[in-house]
Every structure is written in structure tokens, then in C-alpha cells.
KEDRENMI-505766 format. One record per residue: x, y, z of N, C-alpha, C in turn; residue in three letters. Coordinates in steps of 0.02 Angstrom, whole numbers. Layout:
{neast:X; nnorth:Y; nup:Z; caeast:X; canorth:Y; caup:Z; ceast:X; cnorth:Y; cup:Z; residu:ala}
...
***
This chain:
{neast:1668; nnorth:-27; nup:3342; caeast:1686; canorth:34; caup:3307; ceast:1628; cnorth:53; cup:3261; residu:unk}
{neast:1630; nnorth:104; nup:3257; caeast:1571; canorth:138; caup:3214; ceast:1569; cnorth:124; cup:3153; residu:unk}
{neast:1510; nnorth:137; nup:3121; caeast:1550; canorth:133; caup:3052; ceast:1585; cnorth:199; cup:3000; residu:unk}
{neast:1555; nnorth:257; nup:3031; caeast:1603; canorth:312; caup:3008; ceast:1676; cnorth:309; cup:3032; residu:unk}
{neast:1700; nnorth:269; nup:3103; caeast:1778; canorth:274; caup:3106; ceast:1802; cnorth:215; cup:3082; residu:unk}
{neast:1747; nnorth:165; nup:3060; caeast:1788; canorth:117; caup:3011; ceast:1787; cnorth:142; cup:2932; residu:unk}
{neast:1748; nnorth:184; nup:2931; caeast:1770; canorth:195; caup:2851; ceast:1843; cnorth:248; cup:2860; residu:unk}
{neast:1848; nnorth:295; nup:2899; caeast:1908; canorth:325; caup:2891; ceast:1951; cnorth:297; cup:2912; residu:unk}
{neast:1970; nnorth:218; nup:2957; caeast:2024; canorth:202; caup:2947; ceast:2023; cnorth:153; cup:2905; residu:unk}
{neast:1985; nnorth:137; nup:2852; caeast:2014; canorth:96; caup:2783; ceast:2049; cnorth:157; cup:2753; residu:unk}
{neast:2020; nnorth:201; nup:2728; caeast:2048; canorth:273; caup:2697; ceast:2102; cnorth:281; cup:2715; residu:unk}
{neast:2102; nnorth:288; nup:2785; caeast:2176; canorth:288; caup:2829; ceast:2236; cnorth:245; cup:2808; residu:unk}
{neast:2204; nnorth:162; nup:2794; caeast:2246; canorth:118; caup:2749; ceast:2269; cnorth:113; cup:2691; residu:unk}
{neast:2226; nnorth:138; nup:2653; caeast:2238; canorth:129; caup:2586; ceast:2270; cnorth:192; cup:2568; residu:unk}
{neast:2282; nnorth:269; nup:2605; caeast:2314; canorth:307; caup:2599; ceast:2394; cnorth:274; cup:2623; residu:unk}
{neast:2405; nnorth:235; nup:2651; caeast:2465; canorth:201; caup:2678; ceast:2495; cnorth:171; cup:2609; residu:unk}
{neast:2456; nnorth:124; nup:2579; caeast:2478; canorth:96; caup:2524; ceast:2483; cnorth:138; cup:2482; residu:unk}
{neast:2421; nnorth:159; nup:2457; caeast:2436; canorth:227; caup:2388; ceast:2474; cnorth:272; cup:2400; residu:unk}
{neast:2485; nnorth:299; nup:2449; caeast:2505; canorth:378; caup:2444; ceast:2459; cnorth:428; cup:2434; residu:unk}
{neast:2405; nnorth:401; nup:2422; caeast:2355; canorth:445; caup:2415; ceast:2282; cnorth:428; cup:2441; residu:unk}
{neast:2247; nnorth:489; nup:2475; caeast:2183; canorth:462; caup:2478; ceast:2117; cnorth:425; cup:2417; residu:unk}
{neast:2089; nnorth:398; nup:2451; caeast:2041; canorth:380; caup:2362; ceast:1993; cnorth:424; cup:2349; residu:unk}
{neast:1994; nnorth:420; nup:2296; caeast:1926; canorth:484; caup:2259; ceast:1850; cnorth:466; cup:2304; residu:unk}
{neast:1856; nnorth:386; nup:2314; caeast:1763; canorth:371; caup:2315; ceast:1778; cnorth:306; cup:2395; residu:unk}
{neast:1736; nnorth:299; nup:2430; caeast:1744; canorth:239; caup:2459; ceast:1675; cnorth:219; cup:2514; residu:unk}
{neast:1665; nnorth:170; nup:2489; caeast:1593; canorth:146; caup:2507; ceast:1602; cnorth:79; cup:2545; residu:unk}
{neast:1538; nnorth:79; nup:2589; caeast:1524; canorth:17; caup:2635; ceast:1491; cnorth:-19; cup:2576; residu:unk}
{neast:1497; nnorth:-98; nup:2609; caeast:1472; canorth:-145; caup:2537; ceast:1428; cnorth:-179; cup:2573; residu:unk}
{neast:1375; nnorth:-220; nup:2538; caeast:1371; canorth:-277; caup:2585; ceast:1385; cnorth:-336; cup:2585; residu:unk}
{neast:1400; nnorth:-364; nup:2646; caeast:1457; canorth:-399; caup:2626; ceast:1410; cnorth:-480; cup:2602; residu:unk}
{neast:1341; nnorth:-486; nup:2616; caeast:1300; canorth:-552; caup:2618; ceast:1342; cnorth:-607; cup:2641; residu:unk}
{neast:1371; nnorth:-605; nup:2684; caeast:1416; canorth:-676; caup:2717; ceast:1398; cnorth:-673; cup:2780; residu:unk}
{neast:1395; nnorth:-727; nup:2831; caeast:1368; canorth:-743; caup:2872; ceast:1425; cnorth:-713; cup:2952; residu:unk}
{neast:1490; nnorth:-707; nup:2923; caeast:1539; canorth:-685; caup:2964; ceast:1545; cnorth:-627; cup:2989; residu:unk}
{neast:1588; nnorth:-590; nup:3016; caeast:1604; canorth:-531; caup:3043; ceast:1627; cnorth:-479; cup:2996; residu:unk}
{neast:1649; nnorth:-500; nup:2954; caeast:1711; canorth:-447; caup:2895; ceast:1653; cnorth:-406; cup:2867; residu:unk}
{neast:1681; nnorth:-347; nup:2857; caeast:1653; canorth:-295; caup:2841; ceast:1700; cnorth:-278; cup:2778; residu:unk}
{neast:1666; nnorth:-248; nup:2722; caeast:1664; canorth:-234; caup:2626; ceast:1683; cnorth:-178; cup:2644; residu:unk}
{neast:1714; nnorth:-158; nup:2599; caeast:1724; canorth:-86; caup:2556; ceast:1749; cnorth:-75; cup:2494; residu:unk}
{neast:1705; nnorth:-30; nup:2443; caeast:1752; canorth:-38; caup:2374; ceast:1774; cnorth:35; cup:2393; residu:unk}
{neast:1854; nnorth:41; nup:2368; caeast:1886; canorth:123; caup:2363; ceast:1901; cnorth:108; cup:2281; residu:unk}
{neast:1886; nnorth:172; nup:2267; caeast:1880; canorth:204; caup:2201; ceast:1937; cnorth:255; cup:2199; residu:unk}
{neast:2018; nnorth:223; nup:2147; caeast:2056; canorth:287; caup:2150; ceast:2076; cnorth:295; cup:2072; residu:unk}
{neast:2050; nnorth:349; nup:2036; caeast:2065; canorth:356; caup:1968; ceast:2007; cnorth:319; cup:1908; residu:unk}
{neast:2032; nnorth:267; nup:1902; caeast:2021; canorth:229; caup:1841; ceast:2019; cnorth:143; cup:1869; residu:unk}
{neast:2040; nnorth:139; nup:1937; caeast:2069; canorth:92; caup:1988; ceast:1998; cnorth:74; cup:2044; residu:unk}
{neast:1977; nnorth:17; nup:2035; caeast:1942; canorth:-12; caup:2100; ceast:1970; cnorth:-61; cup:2138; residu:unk}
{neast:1962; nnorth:-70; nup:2207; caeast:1972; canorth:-122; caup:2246; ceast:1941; cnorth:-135; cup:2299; residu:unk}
{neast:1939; nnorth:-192; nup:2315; caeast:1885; canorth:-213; caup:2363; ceast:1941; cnorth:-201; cup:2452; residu:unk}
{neast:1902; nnorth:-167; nup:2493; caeast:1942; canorth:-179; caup:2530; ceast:1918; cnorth:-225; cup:2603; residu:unk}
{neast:1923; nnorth:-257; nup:2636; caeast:1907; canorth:-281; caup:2686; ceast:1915; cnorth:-276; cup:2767; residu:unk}
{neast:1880; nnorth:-300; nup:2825; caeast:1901; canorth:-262; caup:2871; ceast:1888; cnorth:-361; cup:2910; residu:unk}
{neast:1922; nnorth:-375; nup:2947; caeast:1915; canorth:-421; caup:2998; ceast:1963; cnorth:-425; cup:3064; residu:unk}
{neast:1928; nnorth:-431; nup:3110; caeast:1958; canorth:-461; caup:3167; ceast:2000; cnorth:-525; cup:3177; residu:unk}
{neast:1974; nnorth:-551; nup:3156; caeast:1988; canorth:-639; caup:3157; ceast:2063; cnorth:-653; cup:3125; residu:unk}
{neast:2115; nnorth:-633; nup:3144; caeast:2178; canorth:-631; caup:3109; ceast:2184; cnorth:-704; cup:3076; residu:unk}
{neast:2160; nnorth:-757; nup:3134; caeast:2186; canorth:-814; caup:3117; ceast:2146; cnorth:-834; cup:3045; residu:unk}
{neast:2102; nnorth:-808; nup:3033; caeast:2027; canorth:-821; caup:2972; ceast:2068; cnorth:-773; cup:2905; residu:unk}
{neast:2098; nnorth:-696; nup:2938; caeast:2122; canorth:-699; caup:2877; ceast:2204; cnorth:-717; cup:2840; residu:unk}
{neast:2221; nnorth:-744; nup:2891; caeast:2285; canorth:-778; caup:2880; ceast:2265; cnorth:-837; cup:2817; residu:unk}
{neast:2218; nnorth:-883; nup:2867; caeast:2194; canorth:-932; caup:2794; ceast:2181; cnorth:-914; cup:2724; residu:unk}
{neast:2143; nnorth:-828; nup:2724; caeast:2127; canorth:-817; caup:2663; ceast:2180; cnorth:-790; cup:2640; residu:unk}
{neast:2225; nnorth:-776; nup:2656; caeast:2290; canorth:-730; caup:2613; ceast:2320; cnorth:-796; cup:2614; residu:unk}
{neast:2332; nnorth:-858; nup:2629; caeast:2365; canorth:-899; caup:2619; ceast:2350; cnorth:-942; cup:2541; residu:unk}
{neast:2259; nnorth:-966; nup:2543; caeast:2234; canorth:-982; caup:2519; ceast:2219; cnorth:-953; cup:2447; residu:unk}
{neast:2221; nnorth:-867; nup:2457; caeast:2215; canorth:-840; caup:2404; ceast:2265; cnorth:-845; cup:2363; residu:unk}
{neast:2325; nnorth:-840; nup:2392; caeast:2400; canorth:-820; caup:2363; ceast:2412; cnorth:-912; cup:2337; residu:unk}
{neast:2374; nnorth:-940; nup:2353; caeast:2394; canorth:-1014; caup:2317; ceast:2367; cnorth:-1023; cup:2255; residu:unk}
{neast:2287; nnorth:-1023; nup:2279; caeast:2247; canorth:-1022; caup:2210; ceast:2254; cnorth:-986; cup:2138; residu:unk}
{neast:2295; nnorth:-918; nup:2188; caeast:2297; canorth:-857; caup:2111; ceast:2356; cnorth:-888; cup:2089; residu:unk}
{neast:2398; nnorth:-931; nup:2122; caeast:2455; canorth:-941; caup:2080; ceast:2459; cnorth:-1018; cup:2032; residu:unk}
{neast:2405; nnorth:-1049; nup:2067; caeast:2361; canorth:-1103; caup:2036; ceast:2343; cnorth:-1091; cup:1962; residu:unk}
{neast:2320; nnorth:-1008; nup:1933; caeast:2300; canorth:-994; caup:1883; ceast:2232; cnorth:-966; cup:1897; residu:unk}
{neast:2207; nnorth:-996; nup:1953; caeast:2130; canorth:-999; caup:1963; ceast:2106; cnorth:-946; cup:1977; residu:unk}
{neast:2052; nnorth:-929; nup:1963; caeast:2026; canorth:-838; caup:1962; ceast:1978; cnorth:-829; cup:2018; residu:unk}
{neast:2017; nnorth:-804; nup:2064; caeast:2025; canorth:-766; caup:2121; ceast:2052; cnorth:-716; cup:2134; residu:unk}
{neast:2009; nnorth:-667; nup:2176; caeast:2021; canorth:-612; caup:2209; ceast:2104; cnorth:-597; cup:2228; residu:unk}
{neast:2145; nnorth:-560; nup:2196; caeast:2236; canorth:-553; caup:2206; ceast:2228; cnorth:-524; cup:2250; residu:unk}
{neast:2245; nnorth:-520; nup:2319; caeast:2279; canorth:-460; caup:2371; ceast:2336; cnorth:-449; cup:2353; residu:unk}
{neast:2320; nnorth:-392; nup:2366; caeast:2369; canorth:-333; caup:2358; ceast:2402; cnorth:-299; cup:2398; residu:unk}
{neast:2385; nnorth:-288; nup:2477; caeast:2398; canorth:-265; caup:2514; ceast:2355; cnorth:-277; cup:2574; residu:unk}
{neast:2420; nnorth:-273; nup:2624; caeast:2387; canorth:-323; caup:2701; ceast:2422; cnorth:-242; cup:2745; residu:unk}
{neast:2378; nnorth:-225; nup:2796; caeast:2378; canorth:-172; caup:2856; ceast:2447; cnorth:-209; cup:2899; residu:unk}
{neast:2465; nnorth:-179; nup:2946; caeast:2529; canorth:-208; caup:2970; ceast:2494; cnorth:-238; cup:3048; residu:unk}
{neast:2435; nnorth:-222; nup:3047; caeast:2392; canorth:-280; caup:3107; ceast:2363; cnorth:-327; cup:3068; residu:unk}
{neast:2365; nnorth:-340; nup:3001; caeast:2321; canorth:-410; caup:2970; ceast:2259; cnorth:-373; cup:2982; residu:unk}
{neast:2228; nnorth:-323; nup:3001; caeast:2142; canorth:-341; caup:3013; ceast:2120; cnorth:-314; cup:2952; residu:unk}
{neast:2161; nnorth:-269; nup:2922; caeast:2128; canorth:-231; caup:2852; ceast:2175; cnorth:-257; cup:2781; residu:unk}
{neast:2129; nnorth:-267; nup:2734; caeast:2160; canorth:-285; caup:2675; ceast:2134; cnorth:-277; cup:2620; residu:unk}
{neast:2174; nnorth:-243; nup:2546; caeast:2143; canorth:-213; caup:2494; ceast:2159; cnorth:-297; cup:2433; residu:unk}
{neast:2100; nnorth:-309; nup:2415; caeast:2112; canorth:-354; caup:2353; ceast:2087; cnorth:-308; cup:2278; residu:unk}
{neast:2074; nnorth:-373; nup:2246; caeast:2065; canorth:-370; caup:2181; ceast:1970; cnorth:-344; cup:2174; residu:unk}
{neast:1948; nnorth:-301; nup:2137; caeast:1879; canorth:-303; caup:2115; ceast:1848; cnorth:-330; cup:2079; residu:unk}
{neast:1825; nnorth:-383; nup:2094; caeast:1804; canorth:-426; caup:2042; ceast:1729; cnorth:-415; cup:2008; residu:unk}
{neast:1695; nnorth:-344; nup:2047; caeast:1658; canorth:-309; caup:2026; ceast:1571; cnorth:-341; cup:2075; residu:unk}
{neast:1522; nnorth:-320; nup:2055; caeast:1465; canorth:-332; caup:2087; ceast:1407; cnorth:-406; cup:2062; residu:unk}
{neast:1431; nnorth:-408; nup:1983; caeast:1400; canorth:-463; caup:1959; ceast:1416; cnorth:-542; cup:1990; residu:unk}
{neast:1361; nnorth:-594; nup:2006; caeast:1374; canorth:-640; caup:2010; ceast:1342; cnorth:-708; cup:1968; residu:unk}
{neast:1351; nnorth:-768; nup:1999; caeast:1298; canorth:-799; caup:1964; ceast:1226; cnorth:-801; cup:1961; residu:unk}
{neast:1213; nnorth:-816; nup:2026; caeast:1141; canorth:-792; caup:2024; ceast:1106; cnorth:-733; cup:1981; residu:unk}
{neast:1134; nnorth:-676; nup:1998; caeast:1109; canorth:-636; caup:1958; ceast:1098; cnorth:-636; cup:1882; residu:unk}
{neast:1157; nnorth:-672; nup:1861; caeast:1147; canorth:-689; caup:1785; ceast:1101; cnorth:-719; cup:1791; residu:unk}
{neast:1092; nnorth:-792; nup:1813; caeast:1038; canorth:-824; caup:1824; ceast:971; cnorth:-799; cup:1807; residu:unk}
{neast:955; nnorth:-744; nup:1870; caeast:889; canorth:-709; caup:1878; ceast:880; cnorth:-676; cup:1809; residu:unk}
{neast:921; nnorth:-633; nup:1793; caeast:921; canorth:-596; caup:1711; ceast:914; cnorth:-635; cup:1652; residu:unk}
{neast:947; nnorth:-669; nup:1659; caeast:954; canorth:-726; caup:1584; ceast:918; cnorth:-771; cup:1575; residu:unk}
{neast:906; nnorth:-817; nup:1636; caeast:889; canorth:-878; caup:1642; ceast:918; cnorth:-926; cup:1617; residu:unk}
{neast:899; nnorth:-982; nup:1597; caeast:921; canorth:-1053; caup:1601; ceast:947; cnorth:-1059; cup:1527; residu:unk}
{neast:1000; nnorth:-1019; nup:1504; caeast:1029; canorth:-1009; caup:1432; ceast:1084; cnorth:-1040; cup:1425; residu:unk}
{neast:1112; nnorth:-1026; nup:1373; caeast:1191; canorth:-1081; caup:1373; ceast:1242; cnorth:-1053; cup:1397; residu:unk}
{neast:1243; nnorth:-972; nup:1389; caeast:1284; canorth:-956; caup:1424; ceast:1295; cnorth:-953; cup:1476; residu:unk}
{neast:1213; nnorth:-922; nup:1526; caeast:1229; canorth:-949; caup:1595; ceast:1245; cnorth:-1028; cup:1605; residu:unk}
{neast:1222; nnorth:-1080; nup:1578; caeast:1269; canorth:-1151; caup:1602; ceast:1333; cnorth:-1153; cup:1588; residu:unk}
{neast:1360; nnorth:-1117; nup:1542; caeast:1416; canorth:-1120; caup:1514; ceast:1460; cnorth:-1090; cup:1604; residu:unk}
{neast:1423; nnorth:-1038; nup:1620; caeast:1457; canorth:-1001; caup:1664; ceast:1452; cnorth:-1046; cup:1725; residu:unk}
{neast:1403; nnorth:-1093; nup:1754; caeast:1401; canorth:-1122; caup:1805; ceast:1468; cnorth:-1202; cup:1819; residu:unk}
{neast:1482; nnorth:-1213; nup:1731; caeast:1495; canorth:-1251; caup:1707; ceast:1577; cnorth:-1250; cup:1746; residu:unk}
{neast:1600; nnorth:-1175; nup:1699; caeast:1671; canorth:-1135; caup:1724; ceast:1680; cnorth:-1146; cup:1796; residu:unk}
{neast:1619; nnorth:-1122; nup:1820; caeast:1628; canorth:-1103; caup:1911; ceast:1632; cnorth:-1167; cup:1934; residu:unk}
{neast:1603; nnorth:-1236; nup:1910; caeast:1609; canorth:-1301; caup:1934; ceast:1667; cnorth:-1336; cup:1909; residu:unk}
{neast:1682; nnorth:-1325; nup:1869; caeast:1763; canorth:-1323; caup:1854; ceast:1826; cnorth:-1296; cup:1900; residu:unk}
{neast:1829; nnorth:-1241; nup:1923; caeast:1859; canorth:-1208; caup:1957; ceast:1856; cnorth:-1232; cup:2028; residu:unk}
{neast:1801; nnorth:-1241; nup:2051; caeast:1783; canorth:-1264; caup:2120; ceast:1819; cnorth:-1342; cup:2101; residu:unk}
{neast:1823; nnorth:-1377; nup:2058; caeast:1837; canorth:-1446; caup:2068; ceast:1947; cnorth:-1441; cup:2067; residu:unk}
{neast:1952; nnorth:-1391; nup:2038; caeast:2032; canorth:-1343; caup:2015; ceast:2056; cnorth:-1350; cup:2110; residu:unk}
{neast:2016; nnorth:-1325; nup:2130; caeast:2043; canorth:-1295; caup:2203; ceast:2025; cnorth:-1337; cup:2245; residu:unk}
{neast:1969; nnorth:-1391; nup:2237; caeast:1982; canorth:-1456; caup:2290; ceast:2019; cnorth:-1503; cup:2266; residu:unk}
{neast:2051; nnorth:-1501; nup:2189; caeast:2112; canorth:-1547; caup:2184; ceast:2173; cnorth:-1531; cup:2205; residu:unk}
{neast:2198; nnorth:-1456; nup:2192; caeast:2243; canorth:-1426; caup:2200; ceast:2280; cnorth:-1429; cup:2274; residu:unk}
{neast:2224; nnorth:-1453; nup:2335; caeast:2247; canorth:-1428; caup:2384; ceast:2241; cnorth:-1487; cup:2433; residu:unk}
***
């Protein structure tokens, strides 16, 4: 599929959930080595990441996995809404910043360790948890 008729049927989706079309909606990239294809839709005051995959069985794991962790406490991406084929799904925006990038900007400060510190925390949260 193209990518102009995959952007109008996320639109297509997320008009399903909202009731409304979104103001803004963009291809992302996604930097992962897999098939899934990004999108942030922009409605109001409201962002969300939305996603596109084939692999039902891949995102079964992640709506499984997600819906554990977020209830774990652990800060992860909330879905919000799943397409009624599983291939499209709107989560949480957790926005564009990551670590690295702090990294690159900041460098080797306390807060970025502080932050790697959190994220190694968390990662140790979700291989105990599970």
C-alpha cells in the first residue's frame, strides 16, 4: 500500500474512534528494524502516536505487554485504541525526545545519568515483573 492510502486509512481510523477527523497527521520515522509504520495525529490540544502493522500476532504481544506494564505503574506507551483488524492502533505520545538525544545535547551530566539511571530501573521493573 502506498503511503498516501496508508495515511488516509489511519485518518480513516482514528475518525472511527474520535468522531472526528484530526487537524494534523504525519508519517514518522519509525527507526526500528521491523515493518510497522509511525504516525503522530494531531487533534486539538491532543497527540497520539498511531501505528500501522501487519503482523497481528507481533501486535497482539504488544497490546498484551503494554496493557501489563502500564498497569505495573511502569511508563509506557497506554493504547488507547485497537482497529477491529488489529493492524492499526492509536497509543499514548510520548513525544520525540529520547535518551540519546539528551545525551548528544547535554552530555555526561547528572541529570542525563540520573535519566539513564530511571530507564535502567524500569527495564530491570519489567524483566522482574514478568
Amino acid at each position: 500500500m502506498n503511503s498516501q492510502a496508508l495515511t488516509h486509512l489511519v485518518g480513516q481510523e482514528f475518525k472511527n474512534w474520535q468522531g472526528k477527523p484530526t487537524d494534523f497527521l504525519s508519517a514518522l520515522n519509525s527507526g526500528s528494524g521491523s515493518n510497522r509504520q509511525y504516525f503522530r495525529a494531531i487533534s486539538g490540544k491532543e497527540s497520539f502516536v498511531a501505528c500501522v502493522n501487519d503482523d497481528i500476532r507481533e501486535n497482539e504481544a504488544f497490546f498484551y505487554l503494554s496493557d501489563y506494564y502500564f498497569n505495573q505503574g511502569l511508563r509506557v506507551p497506554q493504547v488507547f485504541f485497537i482497529s477491529k483488524d488489529r493492524r492499526i492502533y492509536f497509543q499514548q505520545d510520548l513525544k520525540d525526545v529520547n535518551l540519546l538525544q539528551i545525551l548528544k545535547k547535554d552530555g555526561f551530566t547528572t541529570d542525563t545519568e540520573n535519566y539513564y539511571r530511571q530507564s535502567l530501573q524500569m527495564l530491570w521493573q519489567m524483566q522482574a515483573s514478568t
